[in-house]
KELODO-75978 format. One record per residue (C-alpha): residue in three letters; x, y, z. Coordinates in steps of 0.001 Angstrom, whole numbers, plus 500000, padded with zeros to 6 digits. Layout:
<fikols>
ALAXYZ ...
</fikols>
This chain:
<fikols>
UNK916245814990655309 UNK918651815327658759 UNK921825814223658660 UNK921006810654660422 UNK919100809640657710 UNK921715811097654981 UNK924462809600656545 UNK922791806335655856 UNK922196806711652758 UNK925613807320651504 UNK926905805491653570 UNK925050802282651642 UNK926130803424648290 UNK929958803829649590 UNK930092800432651329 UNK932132798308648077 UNK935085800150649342 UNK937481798189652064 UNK937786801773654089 UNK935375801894656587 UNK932893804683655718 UNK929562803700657641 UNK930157806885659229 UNK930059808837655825 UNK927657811720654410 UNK925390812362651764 UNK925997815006649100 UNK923386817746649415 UNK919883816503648930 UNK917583818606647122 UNK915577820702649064 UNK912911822303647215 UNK911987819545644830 UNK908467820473642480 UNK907599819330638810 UNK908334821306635783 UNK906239824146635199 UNK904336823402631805 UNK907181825197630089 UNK910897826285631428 UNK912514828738628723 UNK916259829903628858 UNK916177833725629451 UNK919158834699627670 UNK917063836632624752 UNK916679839385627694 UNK920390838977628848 UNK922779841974628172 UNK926126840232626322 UNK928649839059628560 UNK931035836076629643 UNK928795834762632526 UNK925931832741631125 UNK923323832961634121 UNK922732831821637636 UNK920869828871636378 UNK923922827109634396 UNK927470825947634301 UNK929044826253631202 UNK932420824654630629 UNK934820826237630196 UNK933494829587631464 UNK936085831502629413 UNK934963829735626297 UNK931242830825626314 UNK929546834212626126 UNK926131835385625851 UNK926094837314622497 UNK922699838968621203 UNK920196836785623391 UNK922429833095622529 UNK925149831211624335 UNK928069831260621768 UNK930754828914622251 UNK934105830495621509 UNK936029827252620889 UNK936321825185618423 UNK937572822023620262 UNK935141819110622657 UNK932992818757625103 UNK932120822649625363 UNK928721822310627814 UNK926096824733629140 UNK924659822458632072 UNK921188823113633730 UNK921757823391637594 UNK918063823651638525 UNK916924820631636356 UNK917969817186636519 UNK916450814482634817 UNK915973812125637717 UNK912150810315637439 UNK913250808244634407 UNK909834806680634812 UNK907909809688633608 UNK908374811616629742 UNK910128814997629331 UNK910698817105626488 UNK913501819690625563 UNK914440821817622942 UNK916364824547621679 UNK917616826418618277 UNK921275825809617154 UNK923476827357614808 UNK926937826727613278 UNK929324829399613327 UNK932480829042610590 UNK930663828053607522 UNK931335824317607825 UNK928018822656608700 UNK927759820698611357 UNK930851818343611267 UNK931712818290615090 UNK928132817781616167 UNK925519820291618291 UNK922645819237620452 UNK922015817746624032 UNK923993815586626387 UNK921832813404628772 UNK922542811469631824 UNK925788813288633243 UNK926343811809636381 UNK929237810520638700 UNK928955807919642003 UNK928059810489644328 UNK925196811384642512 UNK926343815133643176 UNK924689817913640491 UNK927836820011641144 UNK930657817849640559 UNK928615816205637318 UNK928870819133635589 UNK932273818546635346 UNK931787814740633766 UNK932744814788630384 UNK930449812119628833 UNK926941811439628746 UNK924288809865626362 UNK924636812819623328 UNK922031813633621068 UNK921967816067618302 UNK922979817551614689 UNK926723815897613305 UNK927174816488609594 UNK924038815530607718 UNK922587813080610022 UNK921079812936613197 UNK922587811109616684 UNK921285809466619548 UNK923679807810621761 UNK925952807003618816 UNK923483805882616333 UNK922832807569613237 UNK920111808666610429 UNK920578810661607876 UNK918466814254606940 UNK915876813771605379 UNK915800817224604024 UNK918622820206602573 UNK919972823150605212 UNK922916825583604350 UNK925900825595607207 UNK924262829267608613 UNK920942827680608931 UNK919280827873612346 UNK917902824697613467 UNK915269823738615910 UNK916579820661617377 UNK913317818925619461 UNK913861815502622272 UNK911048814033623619 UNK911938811338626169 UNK908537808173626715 UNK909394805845629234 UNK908518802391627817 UNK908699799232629891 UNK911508800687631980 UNK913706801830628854 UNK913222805513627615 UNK911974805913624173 UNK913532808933622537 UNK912546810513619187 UNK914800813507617775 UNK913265816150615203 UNK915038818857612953 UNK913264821619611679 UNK914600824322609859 UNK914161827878612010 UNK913124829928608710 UNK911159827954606907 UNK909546825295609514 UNK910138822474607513 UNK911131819365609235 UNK914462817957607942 UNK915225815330609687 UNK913974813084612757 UNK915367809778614777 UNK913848807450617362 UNK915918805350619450 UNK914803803333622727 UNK917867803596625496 UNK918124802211628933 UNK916746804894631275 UNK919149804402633586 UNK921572805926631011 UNK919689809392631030 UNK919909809852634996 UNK921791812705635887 UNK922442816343634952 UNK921058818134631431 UNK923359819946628817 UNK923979821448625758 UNK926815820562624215 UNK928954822069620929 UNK931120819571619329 UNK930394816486620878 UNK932397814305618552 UNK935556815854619449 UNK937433815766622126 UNK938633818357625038 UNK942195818583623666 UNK942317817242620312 UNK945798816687618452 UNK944282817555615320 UNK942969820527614274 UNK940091819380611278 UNK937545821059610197 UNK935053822360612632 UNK932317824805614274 UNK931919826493616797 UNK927801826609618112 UNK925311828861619672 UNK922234827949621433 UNK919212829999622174 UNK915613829136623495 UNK916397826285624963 UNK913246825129626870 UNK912724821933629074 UNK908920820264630462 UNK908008817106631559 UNK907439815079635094 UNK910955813139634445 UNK912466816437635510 UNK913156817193639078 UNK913646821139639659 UNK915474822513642520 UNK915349826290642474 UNK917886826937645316 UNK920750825157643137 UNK920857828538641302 UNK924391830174641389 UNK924075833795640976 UNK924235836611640121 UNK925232836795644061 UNK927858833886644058 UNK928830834207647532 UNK930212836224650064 UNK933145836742652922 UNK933808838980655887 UNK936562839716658948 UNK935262841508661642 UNK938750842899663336 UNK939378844782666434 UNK941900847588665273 UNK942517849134668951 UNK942033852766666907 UNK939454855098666589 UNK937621852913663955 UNK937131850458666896 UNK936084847185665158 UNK936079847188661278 UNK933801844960658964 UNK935074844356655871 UNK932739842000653846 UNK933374840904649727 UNK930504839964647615 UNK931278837429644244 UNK928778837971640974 UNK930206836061637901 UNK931724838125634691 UNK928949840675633840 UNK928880842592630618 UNK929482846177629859 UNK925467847325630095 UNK925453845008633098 UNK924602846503636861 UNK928387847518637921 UNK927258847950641652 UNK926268845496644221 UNK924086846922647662 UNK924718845880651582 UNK921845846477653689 UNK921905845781657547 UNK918688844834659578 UNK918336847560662412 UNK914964848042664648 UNK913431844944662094 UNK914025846897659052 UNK916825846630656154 UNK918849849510656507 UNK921454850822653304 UNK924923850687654273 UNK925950851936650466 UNK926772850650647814 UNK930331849277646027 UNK931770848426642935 UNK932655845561640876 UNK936208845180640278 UNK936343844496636431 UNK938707841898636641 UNK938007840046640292 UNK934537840668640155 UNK934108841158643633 UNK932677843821645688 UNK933831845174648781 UNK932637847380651835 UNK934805848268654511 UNK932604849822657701 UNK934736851697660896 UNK933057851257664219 UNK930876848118663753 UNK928733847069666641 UNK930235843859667605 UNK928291843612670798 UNK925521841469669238 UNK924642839460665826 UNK923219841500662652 UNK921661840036660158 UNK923247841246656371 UNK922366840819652859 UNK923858842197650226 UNK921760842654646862 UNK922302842829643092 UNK919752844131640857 UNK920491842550637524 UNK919619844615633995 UNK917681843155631231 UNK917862844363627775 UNK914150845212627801 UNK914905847462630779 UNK913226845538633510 UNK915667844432636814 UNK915557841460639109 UNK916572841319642543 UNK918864838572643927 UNK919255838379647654 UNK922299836930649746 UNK921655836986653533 UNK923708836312656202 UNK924563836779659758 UNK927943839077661217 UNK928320837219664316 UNK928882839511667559 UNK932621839297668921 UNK932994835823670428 UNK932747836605674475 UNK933155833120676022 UNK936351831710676397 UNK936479829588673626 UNK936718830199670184 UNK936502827609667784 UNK938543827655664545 UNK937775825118661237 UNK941521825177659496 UNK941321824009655555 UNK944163823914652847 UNK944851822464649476 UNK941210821619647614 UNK942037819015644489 UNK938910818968643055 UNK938972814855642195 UNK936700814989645203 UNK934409817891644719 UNK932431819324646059 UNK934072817933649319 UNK931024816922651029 UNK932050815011654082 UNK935036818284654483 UNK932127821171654457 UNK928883819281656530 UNK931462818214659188 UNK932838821828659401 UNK929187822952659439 UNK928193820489662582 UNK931218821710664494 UNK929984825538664004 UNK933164827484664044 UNK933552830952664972 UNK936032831655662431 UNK937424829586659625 UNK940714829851657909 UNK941872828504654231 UNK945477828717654202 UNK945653827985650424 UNK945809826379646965 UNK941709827259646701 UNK942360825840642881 UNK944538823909641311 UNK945267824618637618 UNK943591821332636846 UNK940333822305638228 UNK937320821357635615 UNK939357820350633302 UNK940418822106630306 UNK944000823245631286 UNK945355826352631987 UNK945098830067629880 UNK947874832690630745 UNK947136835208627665 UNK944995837094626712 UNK944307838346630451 UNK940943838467629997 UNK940582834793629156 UNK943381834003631878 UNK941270835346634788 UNK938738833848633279 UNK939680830458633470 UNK940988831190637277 UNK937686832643638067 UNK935905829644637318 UNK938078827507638890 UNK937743829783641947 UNK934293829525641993 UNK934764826327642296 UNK936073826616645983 UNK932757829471646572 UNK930368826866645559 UNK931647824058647862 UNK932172826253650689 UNK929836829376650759 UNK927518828001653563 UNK930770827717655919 UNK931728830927655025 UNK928275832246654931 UNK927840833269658879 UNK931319833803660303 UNK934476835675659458 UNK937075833934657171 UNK940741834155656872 UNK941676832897653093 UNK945359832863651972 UNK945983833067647991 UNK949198830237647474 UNK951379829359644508 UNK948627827244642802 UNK945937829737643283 UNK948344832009641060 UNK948455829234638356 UNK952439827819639455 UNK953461824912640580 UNK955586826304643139 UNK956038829801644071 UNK959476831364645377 UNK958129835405645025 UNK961879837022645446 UNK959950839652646889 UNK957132840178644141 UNK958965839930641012 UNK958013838479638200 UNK959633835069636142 UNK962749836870633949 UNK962552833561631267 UNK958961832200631766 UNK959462830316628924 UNK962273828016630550 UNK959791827365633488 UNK956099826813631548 UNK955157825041634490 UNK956178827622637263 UNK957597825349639580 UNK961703825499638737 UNK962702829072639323 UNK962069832214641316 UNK959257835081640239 UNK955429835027639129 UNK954746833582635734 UNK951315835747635504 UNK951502839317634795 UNK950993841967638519 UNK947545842499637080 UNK946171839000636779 UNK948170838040640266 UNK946842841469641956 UNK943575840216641137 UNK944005837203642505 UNK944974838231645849 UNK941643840671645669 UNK939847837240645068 UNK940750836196648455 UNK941856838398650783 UNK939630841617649650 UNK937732841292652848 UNK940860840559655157 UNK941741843517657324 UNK943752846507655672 UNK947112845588654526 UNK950240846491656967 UNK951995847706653952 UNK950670848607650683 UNK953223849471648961 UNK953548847949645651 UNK956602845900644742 UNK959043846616641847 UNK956896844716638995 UNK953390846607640851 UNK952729843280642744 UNK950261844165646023 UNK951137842870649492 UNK947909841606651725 UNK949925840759655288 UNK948053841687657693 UNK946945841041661545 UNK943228840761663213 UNK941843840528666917 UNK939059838885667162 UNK937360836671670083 UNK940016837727672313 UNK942729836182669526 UNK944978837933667861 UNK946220836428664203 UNK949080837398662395 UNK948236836861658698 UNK951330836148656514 UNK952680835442653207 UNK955595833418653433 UNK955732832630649638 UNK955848836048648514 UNK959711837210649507 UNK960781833805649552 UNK963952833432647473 UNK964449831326644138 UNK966113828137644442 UNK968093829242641545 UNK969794831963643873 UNK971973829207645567 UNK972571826888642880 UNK969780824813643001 UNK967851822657640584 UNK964489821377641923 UNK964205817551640755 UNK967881816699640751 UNK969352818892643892 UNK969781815963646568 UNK969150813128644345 UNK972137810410645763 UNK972983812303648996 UNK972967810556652167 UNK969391811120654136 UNK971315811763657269 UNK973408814722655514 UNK973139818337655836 UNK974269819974652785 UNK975027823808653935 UNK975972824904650412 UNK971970824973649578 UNK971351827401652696 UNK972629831011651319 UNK973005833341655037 UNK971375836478653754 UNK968576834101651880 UNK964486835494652446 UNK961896833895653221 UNK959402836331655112 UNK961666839212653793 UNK962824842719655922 UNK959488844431655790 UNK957226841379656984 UNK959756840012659536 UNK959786843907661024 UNK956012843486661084 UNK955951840180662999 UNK958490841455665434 UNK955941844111666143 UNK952982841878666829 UNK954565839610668568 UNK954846842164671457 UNK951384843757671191 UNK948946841875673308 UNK946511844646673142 UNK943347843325673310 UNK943188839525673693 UNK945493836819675511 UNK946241834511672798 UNK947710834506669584 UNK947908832790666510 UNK950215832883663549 UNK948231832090660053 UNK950546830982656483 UNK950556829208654010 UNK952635826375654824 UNK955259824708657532 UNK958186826097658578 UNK959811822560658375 UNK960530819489656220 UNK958017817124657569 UNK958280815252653889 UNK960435812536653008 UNK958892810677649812 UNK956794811874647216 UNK954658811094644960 UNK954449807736646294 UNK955883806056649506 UNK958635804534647744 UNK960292807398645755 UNK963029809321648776 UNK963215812896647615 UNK965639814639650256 UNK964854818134649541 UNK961431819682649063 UNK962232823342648369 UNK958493824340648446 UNK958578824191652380 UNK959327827266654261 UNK961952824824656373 UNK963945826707653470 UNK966293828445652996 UNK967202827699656935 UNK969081831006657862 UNK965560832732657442 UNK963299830211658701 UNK965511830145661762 UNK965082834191661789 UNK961446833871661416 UNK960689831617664302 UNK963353833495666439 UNK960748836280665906 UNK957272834189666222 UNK958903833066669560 UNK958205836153671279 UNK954640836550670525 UNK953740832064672076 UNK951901831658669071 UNK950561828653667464 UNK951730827987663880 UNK948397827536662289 UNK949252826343658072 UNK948959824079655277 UNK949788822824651920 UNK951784820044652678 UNK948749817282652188 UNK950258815994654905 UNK948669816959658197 UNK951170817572661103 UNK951565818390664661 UNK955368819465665259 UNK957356821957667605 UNK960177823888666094 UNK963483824264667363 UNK966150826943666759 UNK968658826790669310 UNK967756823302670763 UNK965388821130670247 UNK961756822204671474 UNK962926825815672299 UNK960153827462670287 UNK956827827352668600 UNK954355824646667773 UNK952730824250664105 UNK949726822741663209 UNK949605821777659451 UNK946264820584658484 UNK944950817872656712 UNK944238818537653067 UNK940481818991652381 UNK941356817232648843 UNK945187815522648907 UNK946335815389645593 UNK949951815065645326 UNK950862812673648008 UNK953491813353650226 UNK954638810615653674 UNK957396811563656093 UNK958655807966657020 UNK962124808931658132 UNK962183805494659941 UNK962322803694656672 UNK965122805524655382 UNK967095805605658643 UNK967038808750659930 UNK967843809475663489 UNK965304810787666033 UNK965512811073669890 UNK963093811380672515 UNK960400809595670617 UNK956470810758672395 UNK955236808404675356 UNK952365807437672514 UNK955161805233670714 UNK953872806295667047 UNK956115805548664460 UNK957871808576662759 UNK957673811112665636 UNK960515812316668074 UNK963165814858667952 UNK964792814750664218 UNK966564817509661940 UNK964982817708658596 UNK967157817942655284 UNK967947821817655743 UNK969112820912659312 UNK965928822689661064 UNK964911821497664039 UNK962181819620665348 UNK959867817575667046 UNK957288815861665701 UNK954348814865667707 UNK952198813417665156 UNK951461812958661695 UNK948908812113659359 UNK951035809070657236 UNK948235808529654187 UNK947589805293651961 UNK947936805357648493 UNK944425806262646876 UNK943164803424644901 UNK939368803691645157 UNK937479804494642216 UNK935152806409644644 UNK936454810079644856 UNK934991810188648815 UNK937281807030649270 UNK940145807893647397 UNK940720811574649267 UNK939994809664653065 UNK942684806903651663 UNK945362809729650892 UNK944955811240654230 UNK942336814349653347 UNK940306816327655959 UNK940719819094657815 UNK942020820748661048 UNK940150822009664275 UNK941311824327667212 UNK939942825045670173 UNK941323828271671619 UNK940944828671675283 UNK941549832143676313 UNK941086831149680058 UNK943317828430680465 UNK945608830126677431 UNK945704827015675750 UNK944805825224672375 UNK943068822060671753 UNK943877820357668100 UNK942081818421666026 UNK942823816437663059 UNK939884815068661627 UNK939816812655658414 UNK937806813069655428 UNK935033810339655154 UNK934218810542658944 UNK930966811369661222 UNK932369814160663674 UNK929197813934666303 UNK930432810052666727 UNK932432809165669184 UNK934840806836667026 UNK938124806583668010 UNK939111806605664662 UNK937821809817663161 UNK940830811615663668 UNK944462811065662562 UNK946969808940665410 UNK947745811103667889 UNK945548813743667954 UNK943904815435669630 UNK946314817509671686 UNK946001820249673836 UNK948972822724674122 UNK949477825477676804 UNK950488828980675562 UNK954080828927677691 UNK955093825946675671 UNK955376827806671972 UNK958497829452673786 UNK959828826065674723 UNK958389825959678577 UNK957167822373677437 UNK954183820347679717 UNK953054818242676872 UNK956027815275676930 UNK958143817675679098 UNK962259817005678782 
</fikols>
């Protein structure tokens, strides 16, 4: 299907909504659709043990399943614990289908929270990726002494002890467009059928994903602990034409993979460094993952690596790389099986030769609430516009991803449940990330905080007065779990400037990269940023009842941190090395500004957001008195509030511009609308937008903002609708390394980008930007 016709297609299912989406997308269409062979069969019997159940499924949540002795074991004991099938949907409700598998109750009390199968797990954009986080369906199974179909009930018809193994068989007729279903029970050890249930249902109702399901009578987070099982499945087998099979929506063992490709001006010339993903594998497990280059038409070793036990990622790091044309990679995992036999999987890709034309195209992405995933509209737009490079400048997770809350001990099970949600961001985004090099920043939620002030790498001294991590200064996680986090995402970056370890063992990953005649400065400026508690401050109630128009310098310590000595020193360097390109570009995490004056909705003023790096305003001011010297464009996020602004030190529009991207996925809203409040500006743009012009935010920084991207507040019960409404999309720059300039774009979330719609991009943009001006020699609204 091309993109024409898919565009269409979602475009008709979207239309209820007032936003305008004719010029929407359709979520990936299967690609490789066949019938069920005569018989599918799980192949966990010949799996070694381990947390990761298989390429073929989802289970949720990853950290509470494991593959024990040839079964999927549920570790919990609470709801909606699932193994989804991601290469079989039941999608030709008009044709029969038949499923089965063998279940058994762990704990020695029967089957009170119910085992069996949960049908028709959809959502509205029909999606098999984001349904396997829906946590309902039609269920059918084992509860107590009675079988279930959709919340009907029959009781046994025969006896089974609470460590019996049942056979639990569904066979789905279609019958005058309903679905006839008919349950049996048959005990494992003796073959005697104790129980079975027919039911006719709607077949509309069993649309959608596949999965089994322990304890489907009790909810995710119950408030009461009764009595209960845990379950483990094994054999579970699927046939019939009402199945559709798609054998490229396998995830694994190969998950996905990233690379730089940097120009280090050394001896080592240009450096490769590529990671490779595989989920949680088990101690008699393959530890090593292969990358093979094609030279003269044949694949050529280039070693092998490690797994790292806790990030699960491998990665190769290769000195003099020939950047002077495209090579074609793939990097290959020979899985184990317990009867000693291996299988191959395969993922290819392409290093891209160093960019030679003058342009090089950059796809900017930040903050990924995953209401909306798997971001569709975000990752085929970014596709179409074929970057050369793409940058995530953070929050890849957010500690509600999938559900199921957040685990910070045992540390296995923590980086557990931030693997999964990690994967997350992999699965939406591999095929961007697939063919050209990518910059990804770890930020305070992708360590599992709400905010992150990292006084240099230290970690929380009361965690327990800040359970949410978003009050006071430090990391709540321990240096291992937050070292492997940063190995997560920046594993493939280039080599660290500094790796020396901070007081509590903490890593640092700031770095800098030339590449298509660009050189990028990649920062952390969360990671030395000072607590708020260090100059009396109380996030939540600092502010509340001042003036909007005051500057408070009691909350702006002198010898405060932000980028701290070490990284600062760095920057200074870089910003005077223009060895090998013409044009440079500063990548972080988030604005050095306030560009926020409500949140979470437009009518709730909060003065003071201490999460921006506009504070503390002594070092921001010392930071962009640095970046200054090197004309670099600001390149950030995290704000969900896309931005276009120029900051000021000295004066007004003295220094460097910053281009805060859209949100891929806005969750918590934020709207600067100083007009509404009253606060000054001057020099307002010849565009006349509302909420632009010279201001001074709430720390007293400087600066001028161009353009922003004010959202709505999300009220659509469409999750494509609700993230365009709240202002979601993405960022796109052009960099020009003959002119020495840099086009912006701001493009929204539930757009067409090969349109020529005057309205697929946020007021005010695009925007091109000479070089001179990020040391205030201004062209663009000159003064």
């Amino acid at each position: 299907m091309d993109r024409r016709k898919a565009l269409k297609l979602i475009a008709s299912s979207l239309a209820v909504s007032g936003v305008a989406c004719t010029n929407t997308i359709k979520p990936n269409v299967n690609s490789a659709n066949k019938n069920l062979p005569s018989n599918t069969r799980d192949k966990w019997q010949n799996t070694h043990n381990r947390t990761w159940l298989g390429g073929e499924y989802w289970s949720n949540p990853m950290e509470d399943w494991h593959l024990v002795d040839g079964a999927a074991e549920c570790k919990s004991i609470n709801g909606n614990r699932t193994v989804h099938s991601l290469t079989h949907r039941l999608e030709n409700t008009n044709q029969s289908f038949q499923m089965s598998t063998s279940v058994q109750a762990i704990g020695g009390l029967s089957y009170s929270g119910g085992a069996g199968f949960r049908l028709g797990v959809n959502n509205e954009v029909n999606d098999y990726r984001s349904s396997c986080f829906v946590q309902k369906g039609l269920d059918v199974g084992i509860i107590g002494n009675e079988l279930e179909i959709a919340g009907k009930r029959t009781p046994l018809s025969g006896v089974y002890s609470s460590n019996d193994v049942i056979n639990l068989s569904l066979t789905g007729k279609p019958q005058a467009g309903a679905m006839k279903l008919s349950l049996t029970a048959i005990l494992a050890a003796t073959n005697e059928r104790i129980g079975q249930m027919t039911l006719i249902v709607p077949a509309a109702h069993l649309f959608g994903n596949v999965a089994l399901v322990s304890n489907f009578k009790v909810s995710s987070h119950p408030k009461e602990l009764s009595p209960r099982n845990r379950y483990r499945f094994s054999n579970w087998q699927m046939q019939g034409d009402a199945f559709v099979v798609t054998p490229t929506n396998k995830f694994g063992p190969i998950l996905w993979s990233m690379y730089s490709l940097n120009d280090t001006r050394t001896a080592e010339g240009f450096v490769l460094k590529l990671s490779a993903f595989t989920g949680p594998m088990g101690h008699d497990d393959n530890q090593f993952v292969q990358l093979q280059i094609k030279q003269d038409g044949k694949w050529r070793s280039h070693g092998q690596s490690q797994l790292d036990p806790d990030a699960w990622v491998a990665t190769f790091r290769i000195a003099n790389w020939n950047a002077q044309s495209d090579s074609q990679f793939r990097v290959v995992y020979q899985e184990k099986h317990q009867d000693g036999s291996e299988t191959p999987d395969v993922w290819e890709g392409l290093i891209k030769a160093n960019p030679q034309s003058k342009q090089l195209k950059m796809a900017a992405l930040t903050c990924q609430n995953d209401y909306s995933f798997p971001y569709t509209p975000v990752e085929q737009n970014v596709r179409a516009l074929q970057p050369d490079i793409v940058f995530f400048s953070g929050d890849q997770i957010y500690e509600s991803h999938g559900g199921f809350g957040i685990v910070r001990a045992p540390f296995e099970s923590a980086i557990e449940n931030y693997l999964r949600k990690f994967y997350q961001f992999g699965w939406a985004f591999r095929e961007v990330m697939r063919n050209q090099p990518t910059i990804c920043l770890p930020d305070d939620h992708d360590v599992l905080q709400g905010n992150l002030w990292g006084e240099g790498g230290v970690l929380k001294k009361d965690p327990d007065s800040d359970p949410t991590a978003s009050l006071t200064g430090g990391y709540i996680e321990t240096a291992r779990f937050v070292n492997a986090v940063h190995r997560t995402c920046t594993s493939h970056h280039p080599d660290p400037y500094d790796t020396t370890l901070s007081v509590d063992g903490i890593g640092t990953y700031y770095s800098d990269m030339v590449y298509g005649n660009v050189g990028f400065a990649i920062l952390a400026d969360r990671q030395w940023k000072n607590g708020p508690e260090q100059a009396g401050v109380v996030v939540g109630e600092t502010g509340v009842g001042e003036s909007p128009t005051s500057i408070n310098p009691a909350i702006n310590p002198p010898n405060s941190q932000l980028l701290g000595e070490k990284q600062e020193a760095f920057l200074d360097k870089w910003a005077t090395d223009w060895r090998g390109h013409k044009l440079k570009a500063v990548l972080s995490q988030t604005v050095f500004a306030g560009i926020s004056t409500h949140q979470p909705t437009p009518e709730r003023y909060l003065k003071y957001d201490f999460d921006s790096s506009g504070w503390p305003a002594p070092a921001r001011d010392r930071a962009v008195s640095i970046m200054r010297k090197s004309k670099a464009l600001h390149i950030c996020g995290d704000t969900h509030l896309g931005s276009l602004a120029q900051y000021g030190v000295e004066q007004q529009r003295d220094s460097n511009w910053s281009f805060c991207t859209p949100a891929i996925s806005a969750g918590w809203p934020r709207w600067w609308l100083p007009d509404q409040v009253g606060i000054p500006h001057q020099n307002r743009p010849s565009h006349g937008l509302p909420q632009t012009g010279e201001f001074l935010d709430s720390f007293g920084n400087k600066m001028y903002v161009y353009a922003v991207g004010v959202p709505e507040v999300g009220k659509s019960p469409n999750r494509y609708i609700q993230a365009h409404e709240k202002g979601s999309g993405f960022g796109f720059i052009i960099f020009d390394t003959e002119k020495l300039s840099y086009t912006l774009h701001a493009y929204r979330y539930l757009v067409d980008v090969s349109k020529n719609d005057s309205d697929k991009q946020f007021p005010g943009w695009p925007v091109t930007i000479h070089q001179d001006e990020n040391q205030g020699h201004n062209r663009l609204e000159s003064v």
